[in-house]
matplotlib code that plots the C-alpha trace (Angstrom):
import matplotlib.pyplot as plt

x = [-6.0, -2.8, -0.5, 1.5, -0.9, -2.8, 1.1, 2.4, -0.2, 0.0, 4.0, 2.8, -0.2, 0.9, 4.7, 6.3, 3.7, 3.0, 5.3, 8.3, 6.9, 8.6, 8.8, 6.1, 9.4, 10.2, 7.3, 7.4, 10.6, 9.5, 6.2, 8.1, 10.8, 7.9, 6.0, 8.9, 9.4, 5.8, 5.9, 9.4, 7.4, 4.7, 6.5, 8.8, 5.7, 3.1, 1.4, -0.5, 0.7, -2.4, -2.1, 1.5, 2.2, 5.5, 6.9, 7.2, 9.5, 12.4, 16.1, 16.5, 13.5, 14.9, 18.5, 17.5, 15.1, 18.5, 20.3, 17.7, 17.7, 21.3, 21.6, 18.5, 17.2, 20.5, 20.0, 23.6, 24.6, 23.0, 19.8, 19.7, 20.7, 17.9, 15.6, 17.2, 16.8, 12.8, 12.7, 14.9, 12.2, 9.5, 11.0, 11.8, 8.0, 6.9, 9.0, 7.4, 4.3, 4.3, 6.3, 5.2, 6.8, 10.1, 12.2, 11.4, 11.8, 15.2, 16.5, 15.5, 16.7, 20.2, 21.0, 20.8, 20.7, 20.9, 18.1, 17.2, 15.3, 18.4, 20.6, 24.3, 25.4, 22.0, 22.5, 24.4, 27.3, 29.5, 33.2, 35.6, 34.4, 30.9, 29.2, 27.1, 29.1, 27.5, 28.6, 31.3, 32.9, 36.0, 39.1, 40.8, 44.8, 45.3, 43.0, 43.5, 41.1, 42.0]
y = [7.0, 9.0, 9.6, 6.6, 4.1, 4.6, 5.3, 1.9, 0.0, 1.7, 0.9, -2.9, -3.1, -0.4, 0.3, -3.3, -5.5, -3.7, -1.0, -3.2, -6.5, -8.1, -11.7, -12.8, -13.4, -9.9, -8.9, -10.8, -9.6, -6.3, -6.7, -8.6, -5.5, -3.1, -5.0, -5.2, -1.6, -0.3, -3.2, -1.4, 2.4, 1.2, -0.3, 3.0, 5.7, 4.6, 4.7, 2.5, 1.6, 3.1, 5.9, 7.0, 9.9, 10.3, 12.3, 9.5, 8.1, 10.6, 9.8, 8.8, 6.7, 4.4, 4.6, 3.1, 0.6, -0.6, -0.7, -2.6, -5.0, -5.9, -5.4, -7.1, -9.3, -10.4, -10.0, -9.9, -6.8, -8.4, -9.0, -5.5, -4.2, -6.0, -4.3, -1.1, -1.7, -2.0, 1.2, 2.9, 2.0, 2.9, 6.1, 6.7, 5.9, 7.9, 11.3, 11.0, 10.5, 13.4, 16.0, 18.2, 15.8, 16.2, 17.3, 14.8, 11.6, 13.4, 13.8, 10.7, 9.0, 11.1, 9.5, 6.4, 5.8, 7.0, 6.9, 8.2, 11.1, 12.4, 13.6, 14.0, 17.3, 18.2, 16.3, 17.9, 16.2, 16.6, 17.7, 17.7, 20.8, 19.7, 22.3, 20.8, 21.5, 20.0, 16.2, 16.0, 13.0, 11.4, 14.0, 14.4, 14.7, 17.9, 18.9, 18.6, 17.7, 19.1]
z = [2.0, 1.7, -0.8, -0.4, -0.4, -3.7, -5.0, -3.6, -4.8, -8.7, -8.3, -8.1, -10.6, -13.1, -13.2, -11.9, -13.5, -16.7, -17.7, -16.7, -17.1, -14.3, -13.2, -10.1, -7.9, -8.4, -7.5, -4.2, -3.3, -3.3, -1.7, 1.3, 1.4, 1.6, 3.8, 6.1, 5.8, 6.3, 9.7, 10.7, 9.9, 12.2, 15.2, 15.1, 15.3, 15.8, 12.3, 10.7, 7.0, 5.5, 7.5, 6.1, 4.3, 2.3, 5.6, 6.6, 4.6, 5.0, 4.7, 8.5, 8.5, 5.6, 7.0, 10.3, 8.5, 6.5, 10.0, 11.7, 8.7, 9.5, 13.0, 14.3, 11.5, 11.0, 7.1, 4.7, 3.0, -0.2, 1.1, 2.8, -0.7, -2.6, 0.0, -1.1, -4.6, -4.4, -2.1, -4.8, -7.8, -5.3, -4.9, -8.5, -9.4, -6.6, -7.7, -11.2, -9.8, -7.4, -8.0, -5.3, -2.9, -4.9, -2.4, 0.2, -1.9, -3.5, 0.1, 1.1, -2.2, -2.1, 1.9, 1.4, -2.6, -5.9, -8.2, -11.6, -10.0, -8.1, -10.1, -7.6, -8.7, -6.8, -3.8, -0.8, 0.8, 4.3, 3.7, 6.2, 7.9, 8.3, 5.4, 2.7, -0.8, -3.8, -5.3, -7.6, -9.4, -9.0, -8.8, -12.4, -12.5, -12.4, -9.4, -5.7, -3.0, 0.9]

ax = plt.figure().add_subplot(projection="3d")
ax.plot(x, y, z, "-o")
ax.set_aspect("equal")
plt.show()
């Protein structure tokens, strides 16, 4: 077993059913958005689910999971945003979990979502020329943006 799997299934058992005490729905929505996410892993490499590592799982795997969701299941933006959510909290668990894989779940995490384990003054974004300058809030009065 990799990484992911003992992680994903501790997610369910340990952090969603007893730390958080969440309702059996919950949990069933999150199963089916894993499960349709470890399927859409799969069909794209090759890999199967107990096979993955949290490679993986990187930024423009789970962006073109979210686009597939939309584009070929023909899910809403709210159901492909209560997919999102249980990736999220699996990422969040993950990152406290395994810190050496840090980076990767904060990258992937900062593409395509904000969790409580990426903080955005860490996360890089695009400006207009195309270089990576760090997050910052909204603009304030007295400063200007170009």
């Amino acid at each position: 077993m990799t990484l992911i799997a003992p992680t994903l299934q501790a997610f369910f058992t340990d952090r969603l059913a007893r730390e958080r005490q969440v309702s059996p729905r919950t949990i069933a929505a999150y199963r089916d958005a894993l499960r349709l996410l470890l399927c859409f892993v799969q069909q794209r490499t090759g890999t199967r689910p107990e096979k993955l590592d949290w490679n993986d799982l990187n930024a423009e795997v789970i962006s073109a999971f979210l686009n597939h969701l939309e584009d070929e299941r023909g899910n809403s933006a709210r159901t492909r945003n209560v997919r999102l959510t249980a990736i999220r909290s699996l990422f969040s668990y993950a990152a406290l979990q395994h810190p050496e894989h840090i980076l990767l779940i904060r990258t992937s995490c900062g593409t395509v979502a904000r969790c409580p384990c990426c903080r955005p003054e860490l996360i890089p974004r695009s400006s207009h020329s195309g270089s990576a300058t760090p997050a910052s809030g909204p603009p304030t009065p007295t400063s200007t943006r170009t």
